[in-house]
VEXTOR-778993 format. One record per residue: residue number from 0; x negated, y negated, z negated of N, C-alpha, C in turn; residue in three letters. Coordinates in steps of 0.1 Angstrom, whole numbers. Example, Ala and Ser with C-alpha at 12.3 -4.5 7.8 and 13.67 -1.06 7.14 Angstrom:
2
SITE; 0; -132; 57; -78; -123; 45; -78; -132; 33; -78; ALA
SITE; 1; -128; 22; -71; -137; 11; -71; -129; 0; -79; SER
END
This chain:
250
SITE; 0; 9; -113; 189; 16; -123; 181; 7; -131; 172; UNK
SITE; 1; 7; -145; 175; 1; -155; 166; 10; -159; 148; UNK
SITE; 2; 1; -158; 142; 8; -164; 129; -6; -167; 121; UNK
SITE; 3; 4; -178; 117; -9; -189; 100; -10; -175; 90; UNK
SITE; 4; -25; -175; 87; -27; -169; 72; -24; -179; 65; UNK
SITE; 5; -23; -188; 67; -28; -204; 57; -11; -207; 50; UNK
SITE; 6; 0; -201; 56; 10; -203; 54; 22; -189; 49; UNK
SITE; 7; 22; -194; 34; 34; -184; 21; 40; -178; 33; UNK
SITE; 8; 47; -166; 32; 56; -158; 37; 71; -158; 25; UNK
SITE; 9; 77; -167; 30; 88; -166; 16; 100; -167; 22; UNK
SITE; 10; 106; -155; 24; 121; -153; 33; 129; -156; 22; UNK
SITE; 11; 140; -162; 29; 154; -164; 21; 159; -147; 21; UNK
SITE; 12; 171; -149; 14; 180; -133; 10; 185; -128; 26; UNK
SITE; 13; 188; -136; 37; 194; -136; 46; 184; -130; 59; UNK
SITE; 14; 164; -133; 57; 159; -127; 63; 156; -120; 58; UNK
SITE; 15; 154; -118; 45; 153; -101; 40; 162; -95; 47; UNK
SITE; 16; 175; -99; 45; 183; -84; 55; 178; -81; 63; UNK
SITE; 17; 179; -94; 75; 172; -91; 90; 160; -83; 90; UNK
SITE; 18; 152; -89; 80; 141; -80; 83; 138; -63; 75; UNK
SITE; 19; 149; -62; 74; 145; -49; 65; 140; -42; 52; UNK
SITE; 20; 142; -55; 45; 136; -54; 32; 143; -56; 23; UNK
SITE; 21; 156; -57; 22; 166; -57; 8; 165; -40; 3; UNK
SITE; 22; 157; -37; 2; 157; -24; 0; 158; -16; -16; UNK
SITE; 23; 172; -14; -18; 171; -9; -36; 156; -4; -41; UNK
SITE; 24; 160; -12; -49; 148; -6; -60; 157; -2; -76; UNK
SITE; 25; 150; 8; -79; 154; 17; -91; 139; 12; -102; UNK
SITE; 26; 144; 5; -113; 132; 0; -121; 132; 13; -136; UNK
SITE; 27; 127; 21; -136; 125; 32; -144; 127; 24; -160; UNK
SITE; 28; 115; 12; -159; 113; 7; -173; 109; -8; -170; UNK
SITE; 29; 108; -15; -179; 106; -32; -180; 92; -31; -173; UNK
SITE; 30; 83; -43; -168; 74; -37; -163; 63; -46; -176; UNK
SITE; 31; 55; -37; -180; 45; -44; -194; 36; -48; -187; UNK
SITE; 32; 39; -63; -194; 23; -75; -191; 15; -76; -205; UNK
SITE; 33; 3; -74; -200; -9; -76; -210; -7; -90; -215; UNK
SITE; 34; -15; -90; -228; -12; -100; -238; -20; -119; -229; UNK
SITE; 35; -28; -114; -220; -39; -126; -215; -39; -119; -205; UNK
SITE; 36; -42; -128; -193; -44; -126; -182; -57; -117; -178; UNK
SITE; 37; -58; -113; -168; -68; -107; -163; -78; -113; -158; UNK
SITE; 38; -91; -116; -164; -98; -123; -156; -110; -114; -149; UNK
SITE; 39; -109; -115; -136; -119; -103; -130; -134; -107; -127; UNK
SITE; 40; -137; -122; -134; -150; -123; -128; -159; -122; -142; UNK
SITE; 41; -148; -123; -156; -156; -121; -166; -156; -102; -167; UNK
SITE; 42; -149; -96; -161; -148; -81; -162; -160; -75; -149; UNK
SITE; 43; -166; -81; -141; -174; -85; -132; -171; -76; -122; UNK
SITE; 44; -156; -77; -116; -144; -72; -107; -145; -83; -93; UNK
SITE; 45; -148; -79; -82; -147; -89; -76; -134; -93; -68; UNK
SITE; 46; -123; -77; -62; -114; -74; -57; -109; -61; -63; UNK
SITE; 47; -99; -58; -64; -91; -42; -63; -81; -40; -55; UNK
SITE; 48; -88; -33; -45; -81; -26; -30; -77; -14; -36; UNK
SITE; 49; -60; -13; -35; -53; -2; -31; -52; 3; -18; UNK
SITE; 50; -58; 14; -16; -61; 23; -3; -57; 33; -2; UNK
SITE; 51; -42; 37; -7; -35; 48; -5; -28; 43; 8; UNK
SITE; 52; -21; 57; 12; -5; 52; 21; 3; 49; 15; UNK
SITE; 53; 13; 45; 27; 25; 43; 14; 35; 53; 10; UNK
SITE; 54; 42; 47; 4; 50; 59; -5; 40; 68; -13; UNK
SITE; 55; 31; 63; -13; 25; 68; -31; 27; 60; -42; UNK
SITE; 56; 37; 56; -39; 37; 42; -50; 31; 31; -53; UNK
SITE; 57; 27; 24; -38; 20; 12; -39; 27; 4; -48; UNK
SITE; 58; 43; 0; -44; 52; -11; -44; 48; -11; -60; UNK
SITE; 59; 48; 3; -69; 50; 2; -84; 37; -4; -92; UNK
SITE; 60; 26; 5; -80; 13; -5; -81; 7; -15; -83; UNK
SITE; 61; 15; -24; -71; 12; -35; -71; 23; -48; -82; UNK
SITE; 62; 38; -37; -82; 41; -43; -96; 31; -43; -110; UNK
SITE; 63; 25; -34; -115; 25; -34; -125; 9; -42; -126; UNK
SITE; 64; 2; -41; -114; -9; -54; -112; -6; -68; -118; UNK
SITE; 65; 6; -74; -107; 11; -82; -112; 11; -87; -132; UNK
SITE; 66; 17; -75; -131; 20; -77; -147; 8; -80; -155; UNK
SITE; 67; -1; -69; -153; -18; -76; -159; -20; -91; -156; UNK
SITE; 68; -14; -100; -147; -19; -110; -142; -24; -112; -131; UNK
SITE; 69; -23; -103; -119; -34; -109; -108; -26; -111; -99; UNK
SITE; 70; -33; -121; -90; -26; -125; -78; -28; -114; -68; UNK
SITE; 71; -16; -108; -63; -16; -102; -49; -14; -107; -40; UNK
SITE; 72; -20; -95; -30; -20; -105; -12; -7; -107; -5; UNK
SITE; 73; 2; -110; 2; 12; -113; 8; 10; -99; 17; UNK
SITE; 74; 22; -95; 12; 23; -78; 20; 30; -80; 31; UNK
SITE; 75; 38; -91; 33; 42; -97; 50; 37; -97; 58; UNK
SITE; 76; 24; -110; 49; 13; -112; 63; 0; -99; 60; UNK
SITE; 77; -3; -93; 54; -8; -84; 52; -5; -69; 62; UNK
SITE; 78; 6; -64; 66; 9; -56; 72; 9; -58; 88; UNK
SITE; 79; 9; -77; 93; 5; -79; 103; -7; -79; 108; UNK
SITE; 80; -13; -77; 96; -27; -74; 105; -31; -57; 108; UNK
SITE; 81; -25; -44; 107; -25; -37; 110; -34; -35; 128; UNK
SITE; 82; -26; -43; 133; -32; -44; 152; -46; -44; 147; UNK
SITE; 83; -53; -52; 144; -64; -54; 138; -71; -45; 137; UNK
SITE; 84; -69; -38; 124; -78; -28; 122; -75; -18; 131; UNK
SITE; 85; -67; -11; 140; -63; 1; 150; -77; -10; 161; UNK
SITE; 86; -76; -23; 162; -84; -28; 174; -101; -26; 170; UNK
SITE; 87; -103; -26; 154; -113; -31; 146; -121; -42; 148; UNK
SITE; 88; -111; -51; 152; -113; -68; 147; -111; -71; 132; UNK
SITE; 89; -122; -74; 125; -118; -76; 108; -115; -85; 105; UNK
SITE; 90; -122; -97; 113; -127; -111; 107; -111; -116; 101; UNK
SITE; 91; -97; -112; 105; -85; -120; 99; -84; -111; 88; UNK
SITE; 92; -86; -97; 80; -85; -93; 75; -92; -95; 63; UNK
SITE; 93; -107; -99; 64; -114; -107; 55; -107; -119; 51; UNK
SITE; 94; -108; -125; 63; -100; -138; 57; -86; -140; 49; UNK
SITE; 95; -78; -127; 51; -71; -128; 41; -74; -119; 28; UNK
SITE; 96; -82; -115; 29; -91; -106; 13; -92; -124; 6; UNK
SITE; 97; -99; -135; 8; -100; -145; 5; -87; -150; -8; UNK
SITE; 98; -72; -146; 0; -62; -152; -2; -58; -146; -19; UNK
SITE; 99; -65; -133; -22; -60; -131; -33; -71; -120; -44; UNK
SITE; 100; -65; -115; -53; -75; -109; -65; -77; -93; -56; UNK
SITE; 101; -59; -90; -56; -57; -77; -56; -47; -77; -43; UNK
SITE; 102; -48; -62; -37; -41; -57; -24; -36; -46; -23; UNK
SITE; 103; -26; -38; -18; -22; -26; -13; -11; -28; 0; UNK
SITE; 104; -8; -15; 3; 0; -12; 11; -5; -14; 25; UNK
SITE; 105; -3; -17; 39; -12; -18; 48; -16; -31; 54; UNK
SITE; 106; -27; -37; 55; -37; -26; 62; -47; -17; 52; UNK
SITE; 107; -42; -21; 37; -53; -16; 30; -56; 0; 27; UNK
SITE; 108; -43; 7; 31; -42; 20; 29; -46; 22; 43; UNK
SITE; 109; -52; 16; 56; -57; 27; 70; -70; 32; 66; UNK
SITE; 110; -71; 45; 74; -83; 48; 73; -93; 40; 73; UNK
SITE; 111; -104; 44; 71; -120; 41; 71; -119; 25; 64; UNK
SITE; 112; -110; 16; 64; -111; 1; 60; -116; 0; 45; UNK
SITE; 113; -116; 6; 38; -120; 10; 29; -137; 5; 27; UNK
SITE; 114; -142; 15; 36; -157; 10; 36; -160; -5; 39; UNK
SITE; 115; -149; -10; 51; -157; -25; 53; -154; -33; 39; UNK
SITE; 116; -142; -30; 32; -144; -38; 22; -153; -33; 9; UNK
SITE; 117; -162; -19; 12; -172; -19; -1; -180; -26; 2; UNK
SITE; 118; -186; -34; 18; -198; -39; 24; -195; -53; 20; UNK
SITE; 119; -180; -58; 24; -180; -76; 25; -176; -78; 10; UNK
SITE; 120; -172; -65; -3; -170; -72; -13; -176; -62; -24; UNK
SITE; 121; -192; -68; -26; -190; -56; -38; -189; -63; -52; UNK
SITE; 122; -192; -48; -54; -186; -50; -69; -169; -47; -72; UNK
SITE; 123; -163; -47; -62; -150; -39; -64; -143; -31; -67; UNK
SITE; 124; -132; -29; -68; -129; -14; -78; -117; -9; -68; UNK
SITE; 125; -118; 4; -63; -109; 10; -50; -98; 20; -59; UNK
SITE; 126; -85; 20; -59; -76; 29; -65; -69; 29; -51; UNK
SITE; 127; -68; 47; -47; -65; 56; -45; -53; 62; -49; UNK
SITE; 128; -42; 56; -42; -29; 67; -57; -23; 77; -43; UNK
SITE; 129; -19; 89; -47; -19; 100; -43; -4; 102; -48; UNK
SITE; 130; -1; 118; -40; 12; 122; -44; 7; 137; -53; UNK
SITE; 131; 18; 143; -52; 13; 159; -59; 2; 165; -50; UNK
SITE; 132; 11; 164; -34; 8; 173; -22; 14; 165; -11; UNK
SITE; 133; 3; 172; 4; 7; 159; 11; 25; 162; 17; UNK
SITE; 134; 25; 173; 15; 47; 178; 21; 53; 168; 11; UNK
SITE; 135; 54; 164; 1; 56; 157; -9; 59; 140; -3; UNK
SITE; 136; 42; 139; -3; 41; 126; 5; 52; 127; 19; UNK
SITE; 137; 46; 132; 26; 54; 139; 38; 69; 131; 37; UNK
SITE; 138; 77; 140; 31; 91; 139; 27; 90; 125; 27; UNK
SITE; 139; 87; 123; 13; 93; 110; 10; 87; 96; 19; UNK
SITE; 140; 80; 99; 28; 79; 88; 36; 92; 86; 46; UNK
SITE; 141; 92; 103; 52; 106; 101; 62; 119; 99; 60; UNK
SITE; 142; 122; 107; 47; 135; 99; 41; 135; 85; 36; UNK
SITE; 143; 123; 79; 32; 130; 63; 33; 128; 58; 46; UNK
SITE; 144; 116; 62; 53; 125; 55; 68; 139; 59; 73; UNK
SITE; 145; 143; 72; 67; 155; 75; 74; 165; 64; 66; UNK
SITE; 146; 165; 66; 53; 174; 59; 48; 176; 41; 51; UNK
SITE; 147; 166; 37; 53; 162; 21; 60; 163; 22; 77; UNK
SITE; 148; 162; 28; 89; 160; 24; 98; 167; 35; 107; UNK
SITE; 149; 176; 46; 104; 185; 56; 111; 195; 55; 109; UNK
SITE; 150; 203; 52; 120; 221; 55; 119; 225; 65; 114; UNK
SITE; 151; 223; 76; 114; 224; 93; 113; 215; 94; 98; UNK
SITE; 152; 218; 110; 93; 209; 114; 85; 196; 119; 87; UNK
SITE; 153; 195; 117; 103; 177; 126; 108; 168; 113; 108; UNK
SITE; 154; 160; 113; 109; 147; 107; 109; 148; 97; 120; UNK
SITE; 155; 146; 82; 119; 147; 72; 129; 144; 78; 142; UNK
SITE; 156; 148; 79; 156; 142; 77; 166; 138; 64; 174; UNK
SITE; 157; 129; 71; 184; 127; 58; 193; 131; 48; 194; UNK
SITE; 158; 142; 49; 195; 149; 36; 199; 152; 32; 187; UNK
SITE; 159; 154; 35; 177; 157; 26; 167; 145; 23; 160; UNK
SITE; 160; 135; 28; 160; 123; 20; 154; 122; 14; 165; UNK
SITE; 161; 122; 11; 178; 117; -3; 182; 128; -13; 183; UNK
SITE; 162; 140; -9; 177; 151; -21; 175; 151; -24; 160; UNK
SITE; 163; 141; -18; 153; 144; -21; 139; 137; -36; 139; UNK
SITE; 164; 143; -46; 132; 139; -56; 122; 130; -60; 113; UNK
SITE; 165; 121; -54; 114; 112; -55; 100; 100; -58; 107; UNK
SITE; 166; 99; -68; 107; 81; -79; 107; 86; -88; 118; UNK
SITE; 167; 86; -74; 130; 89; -83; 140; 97; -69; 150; UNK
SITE; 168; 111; -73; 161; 113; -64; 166; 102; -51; 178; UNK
SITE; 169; 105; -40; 166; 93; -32; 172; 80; -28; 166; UNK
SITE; 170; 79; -37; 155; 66; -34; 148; 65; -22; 143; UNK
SITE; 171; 79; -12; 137; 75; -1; 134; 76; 9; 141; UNK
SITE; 172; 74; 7; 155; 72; 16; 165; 58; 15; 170; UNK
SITE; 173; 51; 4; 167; 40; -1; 171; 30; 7; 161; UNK
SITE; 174; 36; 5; 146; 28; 11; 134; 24; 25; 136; UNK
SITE; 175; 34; 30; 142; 29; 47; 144; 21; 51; 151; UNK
SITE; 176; 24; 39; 165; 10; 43; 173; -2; 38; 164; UNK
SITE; 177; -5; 27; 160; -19; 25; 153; -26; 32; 146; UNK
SITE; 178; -13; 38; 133; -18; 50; 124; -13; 65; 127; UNK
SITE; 179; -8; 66; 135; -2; 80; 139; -5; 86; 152; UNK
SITE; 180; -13; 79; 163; -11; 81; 172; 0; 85; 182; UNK
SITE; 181; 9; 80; 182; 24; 78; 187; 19; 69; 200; UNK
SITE; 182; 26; 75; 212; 29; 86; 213; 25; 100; 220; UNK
SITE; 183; 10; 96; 218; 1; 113; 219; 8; 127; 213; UNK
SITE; 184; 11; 116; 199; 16; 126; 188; 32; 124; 184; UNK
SITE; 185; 38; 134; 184; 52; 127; 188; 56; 122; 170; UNK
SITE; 186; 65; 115; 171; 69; 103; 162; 72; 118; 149; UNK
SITE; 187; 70; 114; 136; 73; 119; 123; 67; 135; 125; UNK
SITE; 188; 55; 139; 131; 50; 154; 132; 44; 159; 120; UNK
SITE; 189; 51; 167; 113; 50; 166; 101; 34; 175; 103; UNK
SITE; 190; 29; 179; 112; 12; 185; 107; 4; 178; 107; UNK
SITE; 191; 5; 169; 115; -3; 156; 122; -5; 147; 108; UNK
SITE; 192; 11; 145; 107; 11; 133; 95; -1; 142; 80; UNK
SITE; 193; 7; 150; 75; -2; 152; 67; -16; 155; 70; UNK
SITE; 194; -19; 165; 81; -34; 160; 84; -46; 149; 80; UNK
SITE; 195; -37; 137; 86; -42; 124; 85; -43; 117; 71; UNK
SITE; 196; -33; 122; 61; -30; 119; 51; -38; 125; 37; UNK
SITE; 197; -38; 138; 44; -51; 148; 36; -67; 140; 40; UNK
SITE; 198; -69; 138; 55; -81; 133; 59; -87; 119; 54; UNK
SITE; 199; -79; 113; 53; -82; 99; 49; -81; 103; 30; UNK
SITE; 200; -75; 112; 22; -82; 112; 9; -96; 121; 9; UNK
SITE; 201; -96; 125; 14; -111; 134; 17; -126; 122; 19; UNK
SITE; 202; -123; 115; 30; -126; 105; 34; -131; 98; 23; UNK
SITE; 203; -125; 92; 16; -123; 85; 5; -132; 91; -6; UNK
SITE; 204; -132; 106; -11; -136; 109; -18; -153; 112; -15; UNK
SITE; 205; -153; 117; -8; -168; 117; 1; -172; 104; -3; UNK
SITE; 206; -167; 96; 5; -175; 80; -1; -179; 75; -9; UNK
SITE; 207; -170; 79; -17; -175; 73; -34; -180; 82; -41; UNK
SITE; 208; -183; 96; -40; -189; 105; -45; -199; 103; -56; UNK
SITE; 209; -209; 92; -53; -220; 89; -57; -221; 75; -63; UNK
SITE; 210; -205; 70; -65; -199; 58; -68; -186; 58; -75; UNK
SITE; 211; -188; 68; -86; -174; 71; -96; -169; 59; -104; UNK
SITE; 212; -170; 49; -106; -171; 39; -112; -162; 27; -107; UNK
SITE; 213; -166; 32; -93; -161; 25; -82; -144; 23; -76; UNK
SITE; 214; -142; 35; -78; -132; 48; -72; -118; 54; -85; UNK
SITE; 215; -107; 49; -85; -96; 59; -92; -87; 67; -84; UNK
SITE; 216; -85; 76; -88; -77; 83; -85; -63; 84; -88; UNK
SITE; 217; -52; 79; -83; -40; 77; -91; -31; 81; -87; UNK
SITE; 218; -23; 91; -94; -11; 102; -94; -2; 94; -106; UNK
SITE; 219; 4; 83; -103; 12; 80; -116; 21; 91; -124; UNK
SITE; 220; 25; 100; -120; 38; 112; -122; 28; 116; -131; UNK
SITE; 221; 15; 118; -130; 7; 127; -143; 4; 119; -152; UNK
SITE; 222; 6; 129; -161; 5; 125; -177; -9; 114; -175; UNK
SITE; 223; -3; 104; -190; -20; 92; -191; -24; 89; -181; UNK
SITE; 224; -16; 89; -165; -23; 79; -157; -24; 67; -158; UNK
SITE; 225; -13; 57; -166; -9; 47; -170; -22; 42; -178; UNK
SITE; 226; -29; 44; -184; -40; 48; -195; -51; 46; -187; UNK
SITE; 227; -49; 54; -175; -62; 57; -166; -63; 47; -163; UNK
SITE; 228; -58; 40; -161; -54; 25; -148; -62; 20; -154; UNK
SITE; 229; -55; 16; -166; -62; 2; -179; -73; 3; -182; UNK
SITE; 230; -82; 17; -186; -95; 23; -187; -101; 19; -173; UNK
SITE; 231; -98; 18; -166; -103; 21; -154; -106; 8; -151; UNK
SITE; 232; -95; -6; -151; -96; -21; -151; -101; -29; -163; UNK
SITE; 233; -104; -20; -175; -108; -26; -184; -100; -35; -193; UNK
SITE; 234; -89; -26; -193; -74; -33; -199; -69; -29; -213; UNK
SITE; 235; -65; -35; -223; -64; -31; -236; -49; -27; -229; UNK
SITE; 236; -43; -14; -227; -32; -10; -228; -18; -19; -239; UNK
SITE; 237; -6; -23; -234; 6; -28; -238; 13; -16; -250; UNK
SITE; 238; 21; -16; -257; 17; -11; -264; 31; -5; -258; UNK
SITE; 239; 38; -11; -251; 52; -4; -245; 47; -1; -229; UNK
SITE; 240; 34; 2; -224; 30; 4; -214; 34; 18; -213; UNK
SITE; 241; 32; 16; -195; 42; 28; -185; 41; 21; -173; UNK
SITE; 242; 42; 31; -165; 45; 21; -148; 61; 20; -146; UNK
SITE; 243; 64; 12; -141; 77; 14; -135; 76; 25; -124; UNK
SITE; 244; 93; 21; -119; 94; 29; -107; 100; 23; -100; UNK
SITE; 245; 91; 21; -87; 102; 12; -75; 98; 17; -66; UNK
SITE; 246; 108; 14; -56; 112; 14; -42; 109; 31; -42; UNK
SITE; 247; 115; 37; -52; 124; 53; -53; 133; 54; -38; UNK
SITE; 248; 129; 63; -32; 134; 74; -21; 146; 83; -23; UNK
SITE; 249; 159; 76; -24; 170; 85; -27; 166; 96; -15; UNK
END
C-alpha cells in the first residue's frame, strides 16, 4: 500500500468510526502545559522516541508531550510504516522522524528500532514506559482489542481482525504477524506475547546500560514519575502537574 508522508492524516468524525478510532477516553485530570514551550535544541535534545508497546500508556504520553509543547509524529501515518520495519527498510521511517520533535506508539515501540534511531539521531532522549508486569500489560492489551474489534466478550478472532477497519481492512491482522509472529504463533498467546514484551525491555536496557542519560524508564502509576519525566526533559514541573489518563481499558 502506497501513501504521501508529505500529506496531514486528518479524518473527519465519520472516518474515525470507520476506522476504529472513536475510542472513549477517560481524562483522569486537565492535562498541564508548561509555562513556554519546549525548545529541544536549546536543551540539546535532538528527538524523544517513545519505545514502549502499547498499552503502556503511550496515548497519555504523548498527551502530556504535547502539553510541554512539542510536535508529535502523525500516529496514522506512523503505524503504516510498521511493514517496514518487520521488512527492515528504514529509509520511510527516517523520513518521517524528519516530520516531527517527538514519537510513540508503533513503529516506535518494535523491537531493535530503537537502535537505528540512537545511530541516525543522536543526542536523543529514549523513554521506555512499562506496566507493573508483563500479565498486566498482557491483559490490558487484549481487552481493549476485545472491547474495539470483537463481537463477543473473547478476544477478536481471525476473521474479525482482518475485517476490522482500522488503517486499512486487515492491517490488524497483518500487525500480529510483523510483531507477533502470527501465524507461527497463534493470535493473542499469552507466553509468546509477554516473552516478546519482557525481551524487547531487556533489550532496551542492555543498550543503554552505559548510556543512562539517554534512557527513562517510565511506569506512570508509580509515585513521582510525573517529576521523572520533567527531570529527565529538563522541564520546570507545572505546578498542577500529573499525567492524565487516556485511552483506559474498561
Amino acid at each position: 500500500m502506497k501513501f504521501n508522508l508529505n500529506i496531514p492524516y486528518k479524518p473527519n468524525s465519520k472516518l474515525k468510526i470507520a476506522f476504529g478510532i472513536n475510542r472513549v477516553i477517560e481524562t483522569k485530570k486537565e492535562i498541564p502545559r508548561v509555562k513556554s514551550k519546549i525548545n529541544l535544541n536549546e536543551l540539546g535534545i535532538n528527538k524523544i522516541f517513545c519505545i514502549g508497546f502499547g498499552k503502556t500508556a503511550t496515548t497519555t504520553l504523548e498527551s502530556t508531550l504535547k502539553g510541554f509543547g512539542l510536535k508529535l509524529g502523525n500516529q496514522a501515518v506512523g503505524e503504516m510504516l510498521v511493514e517496514d520495519w518487520y521488512n527492515k527498510k528504514y529509509d520511510r521511517i527516517i523520513r518521517f522522524c524528519h516530520t516531527a520533535e517527538a514519537f510513540q506508539d508503533n513503529p516506535f515501540g518494535c523491537p531493535g528500532l530503537f537502535k537505528i534511531f540512537d545511530q541516525e539521531f543522536p543526542n536523543s532522549k529514549f523513554i521506555l514506559t512499562v506496566r507493573d508486569n508483563s500479565e498486566e500489560w498482557y491483559n490490558s492489551l487484549v481487552r481493549f482489542h476485545s472491547n474495539l474489534f470483537s463481537n463477543t466478550d473473547e478476544m477478536p478472532t481471525e476473521t474479525e481482525l482482518a475485517n476490522a477497519l482500522y488503517r486499512y481492512k486487515g492491517f490488524l491482522l497483518d500487525s500480529r504477524k510483523w510483531i507477533f509472529n502470527y501465524p507461527k504463533v497463534p493470535l493473542y498467546d499469552s507466553d509468546y506475547y509477554q516473552s516478546t514484551y519482557l525481551q524487547h525491555i531487556d533489550d532496551v536496557k542492555r543498550y543503554f546500560k552505559n548510556e543512562n542519560e539517554k534512557l527513562l524508564i517510565l511506569n506512570i502509576k508509580q509515585e513521582n514519575s510525573y517529576k521523572d519525566l520533567c527531570d529527565f526533559l529538563g522541564v520546570d514541573m507545572p505546578e498542577n502537574g500529573g499525567f492524565p489518563w487516556l485511552n483506559k481499558s474498561k
